[in-house]
TORMI-165673 format. One line per 2 residues: for each residue x, y, z of C-alpha. Coordinates in nm, 3 decimals. Example, Ala and Ser with C-alpha at 12.3 -4.5 7.8 and 13.67 -1.06 7.14 Angstrom:
BEGIN
1.230:-0.450:0.780; 1.367:-0.106:0.714
//
This chain:
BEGIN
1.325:-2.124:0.941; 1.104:-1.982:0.700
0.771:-2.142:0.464; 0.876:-2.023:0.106
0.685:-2.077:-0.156; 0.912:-1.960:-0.525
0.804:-1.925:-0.878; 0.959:-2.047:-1.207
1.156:-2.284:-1.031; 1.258:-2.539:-1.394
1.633:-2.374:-1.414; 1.867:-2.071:-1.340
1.772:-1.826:-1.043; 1.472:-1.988:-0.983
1.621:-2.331:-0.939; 1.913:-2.195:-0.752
1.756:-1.993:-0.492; 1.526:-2.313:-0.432
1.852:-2.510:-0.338; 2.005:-2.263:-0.193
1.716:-2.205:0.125; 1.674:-2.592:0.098
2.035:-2.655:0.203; 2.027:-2.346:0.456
1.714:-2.548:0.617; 1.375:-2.324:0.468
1.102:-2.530:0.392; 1.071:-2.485:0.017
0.728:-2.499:-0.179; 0.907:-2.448:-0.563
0.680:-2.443:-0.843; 0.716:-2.448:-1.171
0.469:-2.516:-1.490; 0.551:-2.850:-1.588
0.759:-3.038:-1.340; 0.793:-3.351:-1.564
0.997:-3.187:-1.798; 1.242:-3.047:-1.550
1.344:-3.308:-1.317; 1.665:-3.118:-1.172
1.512:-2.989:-0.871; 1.369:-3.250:-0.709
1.638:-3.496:-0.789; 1.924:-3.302:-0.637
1.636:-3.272:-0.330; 1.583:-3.581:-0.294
1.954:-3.703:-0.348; 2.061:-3.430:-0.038
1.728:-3.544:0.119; 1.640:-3.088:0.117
1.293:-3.000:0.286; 1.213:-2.883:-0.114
0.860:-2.945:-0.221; 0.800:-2.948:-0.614
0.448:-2.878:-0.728; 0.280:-2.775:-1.093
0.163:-2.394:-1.077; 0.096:-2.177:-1.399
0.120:-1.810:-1.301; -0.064:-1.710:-1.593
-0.347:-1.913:-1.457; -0.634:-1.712:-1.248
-0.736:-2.102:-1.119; -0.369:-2.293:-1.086
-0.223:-1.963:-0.858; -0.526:-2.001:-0.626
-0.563:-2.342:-0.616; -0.166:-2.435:-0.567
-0.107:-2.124:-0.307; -0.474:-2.254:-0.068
-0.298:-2.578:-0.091; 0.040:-2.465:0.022
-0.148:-2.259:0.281; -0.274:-2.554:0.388
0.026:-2.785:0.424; 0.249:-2.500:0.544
0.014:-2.321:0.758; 0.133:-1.998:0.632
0.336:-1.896:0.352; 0.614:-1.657:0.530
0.837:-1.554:0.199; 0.684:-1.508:-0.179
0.940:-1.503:-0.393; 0.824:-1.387:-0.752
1.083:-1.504:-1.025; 0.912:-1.667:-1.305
0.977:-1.471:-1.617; 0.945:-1.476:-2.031
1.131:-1.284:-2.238; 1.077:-1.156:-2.661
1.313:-0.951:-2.810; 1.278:-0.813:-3.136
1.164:-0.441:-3.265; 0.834:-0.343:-3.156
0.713:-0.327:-3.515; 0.804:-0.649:-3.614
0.703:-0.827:-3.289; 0.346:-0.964:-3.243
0.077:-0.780:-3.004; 0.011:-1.159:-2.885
0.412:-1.117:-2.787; 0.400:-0.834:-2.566
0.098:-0.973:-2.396; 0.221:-1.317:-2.321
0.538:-1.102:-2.120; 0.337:-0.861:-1.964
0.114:-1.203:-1.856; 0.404:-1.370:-1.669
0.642:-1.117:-1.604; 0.396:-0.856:-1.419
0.020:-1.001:-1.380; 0.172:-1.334:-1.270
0.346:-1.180:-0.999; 0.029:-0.960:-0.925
-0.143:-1.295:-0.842; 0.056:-1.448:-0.635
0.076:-1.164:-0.426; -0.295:-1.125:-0.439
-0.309:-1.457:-0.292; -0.083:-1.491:-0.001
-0.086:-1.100:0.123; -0.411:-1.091:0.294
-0.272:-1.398:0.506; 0.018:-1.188:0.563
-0.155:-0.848:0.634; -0.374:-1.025:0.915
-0.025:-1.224:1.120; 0.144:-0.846:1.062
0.460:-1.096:0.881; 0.583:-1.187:0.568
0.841:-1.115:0.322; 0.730:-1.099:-0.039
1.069:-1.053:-0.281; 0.998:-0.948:-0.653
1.305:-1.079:-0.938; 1.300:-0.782:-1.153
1.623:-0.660:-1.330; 1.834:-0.413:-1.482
1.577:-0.401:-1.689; 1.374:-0.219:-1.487
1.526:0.048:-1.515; 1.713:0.065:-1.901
1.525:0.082:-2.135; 1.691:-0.112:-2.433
1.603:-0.223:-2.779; 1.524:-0.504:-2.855
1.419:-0.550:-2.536; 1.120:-0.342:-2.534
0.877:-0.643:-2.420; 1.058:-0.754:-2.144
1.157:-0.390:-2.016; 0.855:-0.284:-2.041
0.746:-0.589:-1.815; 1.030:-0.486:-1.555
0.933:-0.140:-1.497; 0.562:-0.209:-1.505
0.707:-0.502:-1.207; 0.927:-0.191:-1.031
0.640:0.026:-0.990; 0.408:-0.223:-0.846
0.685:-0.338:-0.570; 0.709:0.010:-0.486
0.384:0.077:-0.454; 0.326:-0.289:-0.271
0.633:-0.147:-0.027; 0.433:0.142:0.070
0.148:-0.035:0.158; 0.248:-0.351:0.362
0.475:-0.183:0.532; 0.156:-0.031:0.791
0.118:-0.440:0.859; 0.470:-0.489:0.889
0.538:-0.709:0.578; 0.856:-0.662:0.393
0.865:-0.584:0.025; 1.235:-0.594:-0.170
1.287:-0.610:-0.560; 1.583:-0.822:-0.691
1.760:-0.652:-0.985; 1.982:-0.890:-1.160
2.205:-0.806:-1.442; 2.354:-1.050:-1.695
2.318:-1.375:-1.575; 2.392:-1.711:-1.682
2.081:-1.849:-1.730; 1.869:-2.024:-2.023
1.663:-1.703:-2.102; 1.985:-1.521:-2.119
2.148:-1.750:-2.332; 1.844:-1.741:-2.602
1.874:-1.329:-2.628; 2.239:-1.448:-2.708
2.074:-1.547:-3.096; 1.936:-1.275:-3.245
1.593:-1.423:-3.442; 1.622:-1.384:-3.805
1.653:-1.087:-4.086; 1.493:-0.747:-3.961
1.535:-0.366:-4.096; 1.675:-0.303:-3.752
2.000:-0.321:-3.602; 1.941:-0.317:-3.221
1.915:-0.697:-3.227; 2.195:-0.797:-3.391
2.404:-0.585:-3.189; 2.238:-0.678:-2.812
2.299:-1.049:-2.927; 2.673:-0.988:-2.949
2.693:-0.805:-2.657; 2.552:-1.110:-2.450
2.741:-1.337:-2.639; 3.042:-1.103:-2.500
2.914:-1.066:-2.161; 2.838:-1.446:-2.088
3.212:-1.564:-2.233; 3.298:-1.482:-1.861
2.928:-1.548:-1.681; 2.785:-1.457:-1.402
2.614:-1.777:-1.207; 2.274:-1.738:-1.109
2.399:-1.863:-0.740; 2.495:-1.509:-0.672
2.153:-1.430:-0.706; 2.012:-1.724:-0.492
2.250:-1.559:-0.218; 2.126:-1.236:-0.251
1.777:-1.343:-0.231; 1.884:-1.570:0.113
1.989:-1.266:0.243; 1.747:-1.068:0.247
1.504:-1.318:0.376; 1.710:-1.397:0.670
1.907:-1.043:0.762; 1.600:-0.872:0.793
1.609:-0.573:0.583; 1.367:-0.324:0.489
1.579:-0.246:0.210; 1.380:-0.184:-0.108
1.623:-0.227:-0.400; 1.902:-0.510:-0.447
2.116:-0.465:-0.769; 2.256:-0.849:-0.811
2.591:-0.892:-1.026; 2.906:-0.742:-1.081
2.773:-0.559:-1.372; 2.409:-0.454:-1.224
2.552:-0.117:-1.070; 2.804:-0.036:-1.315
2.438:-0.045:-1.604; 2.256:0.142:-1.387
2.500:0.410:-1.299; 2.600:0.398:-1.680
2.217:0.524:-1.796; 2.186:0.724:-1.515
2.502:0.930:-1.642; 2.304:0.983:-1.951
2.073:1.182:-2.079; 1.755:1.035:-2.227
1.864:1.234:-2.568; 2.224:1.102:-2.529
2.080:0.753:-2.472; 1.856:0.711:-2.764
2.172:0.881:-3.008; 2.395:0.633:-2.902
2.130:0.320:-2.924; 1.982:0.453:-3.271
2.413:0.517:-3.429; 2.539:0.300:-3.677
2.727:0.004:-3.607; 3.105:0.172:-3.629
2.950:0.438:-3.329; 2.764:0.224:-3.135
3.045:-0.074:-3.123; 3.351:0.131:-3.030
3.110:0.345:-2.761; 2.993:0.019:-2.600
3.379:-0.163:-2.643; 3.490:0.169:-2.441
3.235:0.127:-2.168; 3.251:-0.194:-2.069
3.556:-0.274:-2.175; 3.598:-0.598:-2.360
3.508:-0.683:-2.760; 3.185:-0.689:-2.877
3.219:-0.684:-3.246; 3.202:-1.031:-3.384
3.531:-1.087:-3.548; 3.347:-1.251:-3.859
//
């Protein structure tokens, strides 16, 4: 059984995953920002008596990553798997978004992770062990208005893991990125309400098609069991999809053009409905 220490652990893939090796017998270290205001976790551990650990850790925080992973490190000994899932998200156009929006994404979503890995891998490089596991997305990969802060996150979160694969792979430390697509989760369900009056469509129309995709959701458990198995199977795989959708998006942009991708994202509504209503087969249109 493995020491696993997870990020953003307050609700949906975080929160699952945490159960999830808890019940399957891994010692847990979750952590989370503010652990009074989401006491989920460690009641259901302490109700089903799980070997789940809750502790306060900011990964925006230089001081609270160092300070909470040395003290893990110390209780655990070593930390064998670093799972990196906390994540923000804005959506909105890129003109009408704040600068102070794209950084606070780019803080969690890529220079959290960044830090945490900072702090466990040189443990990691010296035992030649360890499993670090990266919760990117779709995202990573499609490009999508209004998405462009969060997107831009995931690729920037992509590139390191490949880069991270190359090199821990000499000290025998396994590297794998997690690439959800629609999920049910909280963060999912706030892109569901697009954020008041703008000049551009993109939006409006993303909202409905998450309000569309999550009538018939996809439970963030999936995930959690992805995540279990790549800890325990071994795999030097670098690149999970996770969903029943997350191939069918990527193989969808990939049969694309960038050209043909920007026509159909910049259309008008009547083009861009009855294109995306065709793809993925189900209504999108609000009926109002």
């Amino acid at each position: 059984m493995a020491s696993v220490m997870i990020t953003g652990t307050s609700s949906g893939i975080g929160l699952e995953t945490a159960l999830n090796l808890g019940r399957a017998g891994h010692t847990v270290y979750a952590t989370m920002r503010n652990p009074s205001r989401a006491p989920k976790l460690s009641e259901t551990a302490a109700k089903e008596k799980l070997p789940i650990k809750v502790s306060t850790m900011d990964v925006d925080s230089d001081s609270s990553v160092r300070n909470e992973v040395a003290r893990i490190q110390k209780e655990a000994g070593n930390i064998d798997v670093l799972i990196n899932n906390a994540g923000v998200e804005r959506t909105g156009s890129i003109e009408e978004l704040s600068l102070a929006d794209f950084r606070l994404v780019m803080e969690t979503n890529y220079f959290g992770p960044i830090r945490c890995i900072q702090a466990v891998v040189t443990q990691m490089r010296q035992r030649k062990s360890g499993c670090i596991i990266n919760v990117a997305s779709v995202a990573g990969h499609i490009a999508s208005a209004p998405m462009a802060p969060y997107t831009a996150s995931k690729y920037a979160l992509e590139a390191l893991s490949e880069a991270l694969a190359q090199e821990m792979k000499t000290f025998n430390v396994r590297v794998a990125i997690v690439e959800p697509g629609i999920i049910e989760t909280p963060m999912a369900r706030r892109i569901e309400e697009p954020r008041g009056d703008s000049a551009y469509s993109q939006q409006r129309r993303f909202a409905d098609l998450f309000v569309a995709s999550l009538k018939n959701p996809t439970q963030p458990s999936i995930v959690a069991e992805k995540i279990r198995w790549i800890i325990e199977s071994g795999t030097w795989k670098l690149r999970h999809p996770v969903g029943p959708d997350a191939e069918p998006l990527l193989a969808w942009r990939k049969g694309m053009t960038d050209e043909e991708w920007v026509d159909l994202h910049a259309a008008d509504d009547d083009t861009w409905y009855e294109r995306m209503e065709s793809t993925f087969g189900m209504a999108i249109r609000p009926k109002s």
